[in-house]
C-alpha positions in Angstrom: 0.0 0.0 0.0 1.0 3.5 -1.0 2.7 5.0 2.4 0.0 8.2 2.4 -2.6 6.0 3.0 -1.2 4.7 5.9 -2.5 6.1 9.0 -0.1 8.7 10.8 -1.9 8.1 14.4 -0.8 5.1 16.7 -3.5 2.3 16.4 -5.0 3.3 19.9 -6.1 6.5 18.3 -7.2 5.1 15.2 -9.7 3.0 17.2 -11.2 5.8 19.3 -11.3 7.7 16.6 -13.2 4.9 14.7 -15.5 4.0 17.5 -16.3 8.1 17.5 -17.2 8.0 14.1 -19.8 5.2 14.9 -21.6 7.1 17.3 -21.9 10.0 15.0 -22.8 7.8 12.2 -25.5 6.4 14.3 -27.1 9.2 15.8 -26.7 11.3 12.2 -28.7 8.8 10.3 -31.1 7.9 13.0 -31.6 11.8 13.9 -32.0 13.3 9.8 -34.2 9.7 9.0 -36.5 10.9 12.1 -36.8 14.6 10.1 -37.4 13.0 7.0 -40.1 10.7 7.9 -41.7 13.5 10.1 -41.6 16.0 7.0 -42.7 13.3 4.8 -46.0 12.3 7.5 -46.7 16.1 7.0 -45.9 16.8 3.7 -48.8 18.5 2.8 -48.4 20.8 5.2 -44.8 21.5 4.8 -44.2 25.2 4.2 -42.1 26.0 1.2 -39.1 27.4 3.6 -39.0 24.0 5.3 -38.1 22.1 2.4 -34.7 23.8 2.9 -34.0 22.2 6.0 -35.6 18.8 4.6 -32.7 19.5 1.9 -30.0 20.2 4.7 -31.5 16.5 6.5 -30.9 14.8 3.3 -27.2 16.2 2.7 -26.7 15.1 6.7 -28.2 11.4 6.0 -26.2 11.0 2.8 -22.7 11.8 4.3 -23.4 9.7 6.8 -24.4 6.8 4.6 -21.7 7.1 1.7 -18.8 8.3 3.8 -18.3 7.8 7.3 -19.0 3.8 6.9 -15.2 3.9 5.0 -13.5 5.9 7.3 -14.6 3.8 10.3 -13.7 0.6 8.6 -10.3 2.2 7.5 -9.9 3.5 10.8 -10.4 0.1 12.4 -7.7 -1.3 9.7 -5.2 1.8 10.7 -5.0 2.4 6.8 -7.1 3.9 4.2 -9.0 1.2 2.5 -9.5 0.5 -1.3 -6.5 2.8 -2.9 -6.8 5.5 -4.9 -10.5 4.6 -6.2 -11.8 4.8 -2.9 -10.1 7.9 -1.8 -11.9 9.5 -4.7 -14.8 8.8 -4.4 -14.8 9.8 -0.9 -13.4 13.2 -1.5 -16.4 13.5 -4.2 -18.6 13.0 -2.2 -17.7 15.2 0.2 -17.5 17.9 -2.1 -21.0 17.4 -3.1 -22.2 17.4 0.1 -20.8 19.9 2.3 -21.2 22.6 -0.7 -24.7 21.4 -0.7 -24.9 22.0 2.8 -23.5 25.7 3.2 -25.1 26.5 0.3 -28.5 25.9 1.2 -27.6 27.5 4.7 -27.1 30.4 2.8 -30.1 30.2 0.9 -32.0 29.3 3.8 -30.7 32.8 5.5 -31.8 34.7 2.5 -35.4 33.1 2.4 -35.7 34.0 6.1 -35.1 37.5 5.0 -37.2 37.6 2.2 -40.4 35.8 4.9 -39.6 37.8 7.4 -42.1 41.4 7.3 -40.7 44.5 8.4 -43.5 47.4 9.3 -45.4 48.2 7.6 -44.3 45.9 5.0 -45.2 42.3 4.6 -42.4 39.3 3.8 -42.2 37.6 0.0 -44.3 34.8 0.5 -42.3 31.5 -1.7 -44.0 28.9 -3.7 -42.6 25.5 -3.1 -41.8 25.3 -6.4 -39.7 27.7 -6.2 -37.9 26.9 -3.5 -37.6 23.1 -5.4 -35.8 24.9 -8.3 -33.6 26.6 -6.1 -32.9 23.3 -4.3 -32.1 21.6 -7.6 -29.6 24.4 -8.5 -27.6 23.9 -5.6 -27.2 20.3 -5.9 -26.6 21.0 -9.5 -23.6 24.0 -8.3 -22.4 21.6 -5.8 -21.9 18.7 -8.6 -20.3 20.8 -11.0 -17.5 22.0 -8.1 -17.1 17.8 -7.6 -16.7 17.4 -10.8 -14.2 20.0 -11.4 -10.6 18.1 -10.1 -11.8 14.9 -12.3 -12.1 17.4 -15.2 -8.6 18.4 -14.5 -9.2 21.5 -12.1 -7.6 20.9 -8.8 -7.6 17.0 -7.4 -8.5 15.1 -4.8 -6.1 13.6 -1.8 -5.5 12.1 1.5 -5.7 14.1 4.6 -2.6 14.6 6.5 -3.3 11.9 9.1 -3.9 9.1 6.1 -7.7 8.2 7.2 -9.9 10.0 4.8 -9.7 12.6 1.8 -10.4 15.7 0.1 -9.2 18.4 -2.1 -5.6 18.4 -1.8 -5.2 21.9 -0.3 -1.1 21.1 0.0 -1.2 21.8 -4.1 -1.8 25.4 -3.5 1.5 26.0 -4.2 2.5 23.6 -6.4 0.8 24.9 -9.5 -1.5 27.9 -10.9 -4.1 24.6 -11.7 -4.4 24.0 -8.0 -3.8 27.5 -6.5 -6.7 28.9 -9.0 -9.3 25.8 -8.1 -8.4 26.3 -4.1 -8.5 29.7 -4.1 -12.3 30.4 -6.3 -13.4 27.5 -4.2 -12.9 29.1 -0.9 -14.7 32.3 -2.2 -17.6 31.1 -3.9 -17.9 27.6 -1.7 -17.0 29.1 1.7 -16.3 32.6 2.0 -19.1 34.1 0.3 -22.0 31.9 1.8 -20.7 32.9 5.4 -20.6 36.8 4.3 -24.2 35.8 3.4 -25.2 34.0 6.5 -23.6 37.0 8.8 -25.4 39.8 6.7 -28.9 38.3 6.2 -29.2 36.9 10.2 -28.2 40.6 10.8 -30.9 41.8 8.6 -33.6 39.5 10.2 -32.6 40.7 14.0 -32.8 44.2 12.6 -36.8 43.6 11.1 -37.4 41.5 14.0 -36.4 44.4 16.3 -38.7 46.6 14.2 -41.8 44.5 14.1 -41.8 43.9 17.9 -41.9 47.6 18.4 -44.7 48.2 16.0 -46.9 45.1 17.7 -45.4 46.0 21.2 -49.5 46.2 22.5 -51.0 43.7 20.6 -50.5 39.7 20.3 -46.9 38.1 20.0 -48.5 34.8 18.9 -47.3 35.7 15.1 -44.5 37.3 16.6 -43.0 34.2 18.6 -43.5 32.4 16.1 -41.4 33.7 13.4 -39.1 34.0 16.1 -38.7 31.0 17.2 -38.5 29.4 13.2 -35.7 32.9 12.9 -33.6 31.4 15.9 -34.1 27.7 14.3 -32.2 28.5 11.5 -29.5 30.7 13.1 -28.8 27.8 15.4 -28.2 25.4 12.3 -26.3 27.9 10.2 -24.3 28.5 13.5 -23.6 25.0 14.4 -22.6 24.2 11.4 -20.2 27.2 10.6 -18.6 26.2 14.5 -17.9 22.5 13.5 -16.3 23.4 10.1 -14.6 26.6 11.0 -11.2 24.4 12.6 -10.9 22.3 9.5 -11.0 25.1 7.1 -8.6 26.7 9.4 -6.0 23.8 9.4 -7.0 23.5 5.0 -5.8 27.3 4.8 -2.5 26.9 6.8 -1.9 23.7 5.0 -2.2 25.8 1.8 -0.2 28.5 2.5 2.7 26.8 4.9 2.8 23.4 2.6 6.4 22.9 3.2 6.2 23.1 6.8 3.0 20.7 7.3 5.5 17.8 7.7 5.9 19.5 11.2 2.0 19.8 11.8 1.5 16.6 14.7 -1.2 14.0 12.5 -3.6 14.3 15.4 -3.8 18.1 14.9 -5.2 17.5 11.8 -7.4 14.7 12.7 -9.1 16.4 15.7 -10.7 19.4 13.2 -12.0 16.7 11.1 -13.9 14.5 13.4 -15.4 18.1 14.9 -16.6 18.8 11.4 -18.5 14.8 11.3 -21.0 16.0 14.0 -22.6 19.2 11.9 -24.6 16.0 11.2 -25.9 15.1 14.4 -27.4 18.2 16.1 -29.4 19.5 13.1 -32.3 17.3 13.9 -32.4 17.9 17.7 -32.4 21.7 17.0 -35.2 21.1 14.2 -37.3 19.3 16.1 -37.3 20.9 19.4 -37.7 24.6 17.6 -40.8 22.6 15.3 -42.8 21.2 18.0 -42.6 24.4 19.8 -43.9 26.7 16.5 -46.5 24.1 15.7 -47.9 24.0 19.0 -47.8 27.9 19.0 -49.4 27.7 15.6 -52.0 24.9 16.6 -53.0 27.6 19.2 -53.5 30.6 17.2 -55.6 28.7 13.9 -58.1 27.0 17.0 -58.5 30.8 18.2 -59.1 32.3 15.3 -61.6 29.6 14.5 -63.2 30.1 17.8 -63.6 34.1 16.7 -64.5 33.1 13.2 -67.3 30.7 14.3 -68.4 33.2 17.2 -69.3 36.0 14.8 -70.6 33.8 11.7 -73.1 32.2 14.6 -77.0 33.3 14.0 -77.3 33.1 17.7 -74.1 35.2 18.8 -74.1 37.8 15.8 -76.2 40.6 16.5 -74.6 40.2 20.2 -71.3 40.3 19.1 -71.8 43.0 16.1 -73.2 45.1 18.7 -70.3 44.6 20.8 -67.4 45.4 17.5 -69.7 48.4 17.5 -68.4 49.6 20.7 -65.7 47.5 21.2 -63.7 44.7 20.1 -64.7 41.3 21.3 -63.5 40.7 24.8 -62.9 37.1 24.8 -61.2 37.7 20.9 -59.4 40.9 22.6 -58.1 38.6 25.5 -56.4 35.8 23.3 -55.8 37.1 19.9 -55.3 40.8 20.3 -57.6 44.0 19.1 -59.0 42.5 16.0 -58.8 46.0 14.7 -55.1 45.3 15.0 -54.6 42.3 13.1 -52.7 43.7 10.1 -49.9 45.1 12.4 -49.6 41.2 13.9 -49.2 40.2 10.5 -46.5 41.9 9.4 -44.4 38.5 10.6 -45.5 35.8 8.5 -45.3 32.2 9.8 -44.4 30.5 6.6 
């Protein structure tokens, strides 16, 4: 076997580190196969913004299932498995995925701003088709990106420590081919989807701020909502940037001090590695504990607006109740939902 697929770690490590990947494995496909069935029990009733984080489940579940099953076996065998095939396919796979993922974090962040209202505007309201079309174009930019180093652009390679692969961020230097692909990769793949993230999540505090000013004496029902959906996706986008931020760290000093990574300990770069295998696992905890909490919110508000609705469609309770918009609003309407009068100021935050 080729010596840089042989494992730079002592076996001791190599089978923590394996038995570490298990547990991820296991809870990242158990967790993101929970979301998916959930979404697909609901799926009529899936808001067109959701199918992003359905999208972000299904990039989670496939790493999980085409990846980390090679680099627990080779970790378990203290050497990369299968050659230079297998190394490929496993850095392919990786590109398609993780681009997949930060790119629909970043389209998740501008959808968010786009929904969320700020007074006395109303949000963009999205089609689920059009938020399948956007889906489809990121899996379709992520594939082209994976494609690239077999078309000659950049290449794929071990990692440092000799148990799994990617781009090979050491050719920085080597050659314009490699230095070009690394360094329009970074920007379009990494840099430029976090400059999104940071300036859209800023955006949506700022309307947030706004709306809860102009609805300060009327419901928050609409208001917790959104915010609790808002603070759903900042939680994701943040986890995520966390657990990749030290790999990308190591990649770019790898890339620009090349000659002196023979000096970088193997377990430095392993560590920032396995922290970037559990963006996997806590997506589906965040999603479901944020979901339960909006739809019960939500289940709340459509039973009293139904109860409103019903009161003053009623022959018996009309005239009473007309009588009493006359005067007043509704007390029992006034006391749950807000001044009905109101309304379109609640509004302003749209669930969906």
């Amino acid at each position: 076997m080729d010596d840089k697929y042989m494992s730079k770690l002592s076996p001791t490590v190599d089978f923590w580190a394996g038995m570490y990947l298990v547990i991820i494995a296991i809870l990242s496909v158990f967790g993101n196969a929970a979301v998916l069935v959930n979404a697909a029990r609901r799926l009529a009733m899936l808001k067109a913004p959701e199918l992003l984080t359905v999208n972000l489940a299904i990039t989670d579940i496939g790493m999980a299932l085409s990846m980390y099953p090679l680099s627990i076996a080779s970790a378990f065998n203290h050497a990369w498995i299968g050659g230079d095939t297998s190394c490929l396919y496993y850095g392919l796979m990786g590109m398609i995925f993780s681009v997949t993922s930060i790119m629909t974090l970043a389209v998740m962040g501008m959808v968010r701003y786009l929904v969320t209202g700020s007074p006395p505007k109303t949000g963009i309201k999205f089609q689920r088709r059009t938020i399948s079309i956007v889906i489809s174009a990121i899996w379709l930019y992520a594939s082209l990106w994976a494609l690239f180093p077999l078309l000659g652009w950049g290449s794929y390679g071990p990692e440092p420590f000799g148990l799994a692969c990617s781009i090979d961020w050491t050719g920085y230097g080597e050659s314009l081919n490699h230095s070009t692909f690394i360094m329009t990769l970074s920007v379009l793949c990494t840099f430029l989807p976090c400059v999104v993230l940071l300036f859209t999540y800023f955006g949506i505090a700022w309307k947030l701020h706004r709306a809860y000013q102009a609805i300060q004496n009327n419901d928050f029902q609409y208001g917790n909502v959104e915010k609790k959906i808002t603070l759903m996706a900042v939680m994701i986008s943040s986890g995520f940037l966390l657990a990749w931020t030290p790999y990308v760290a190591v990649s770019l000093w790898s890339m620009f001090h090349s000659k002196e990574q023979a000096h970088m300990t193997p377990i430095v770069t392993l560590l920032p590695c396995l922290f970037a295998k559990s963006s996997t696992v806590y997506n589906p905890f965040i999603y479901f504990i944020f979901q339960r909490t909006s739809r019960h919110e939500l289940l709340h508000l459509h039973r009293l607006m139904f109860c409103c609705s019903h009161q003053a469609n009623s022959p018996a309770h009309g005239g009473k109740l007309e009588g009493k918009l006359v005067q007043g609003p509704d007390e029992t309407c006034v006391g749950l939902m807000g001044d009905p009068g109101r309304q379109s100021e609640s509004q302003m935050i749209p669930v969906g």
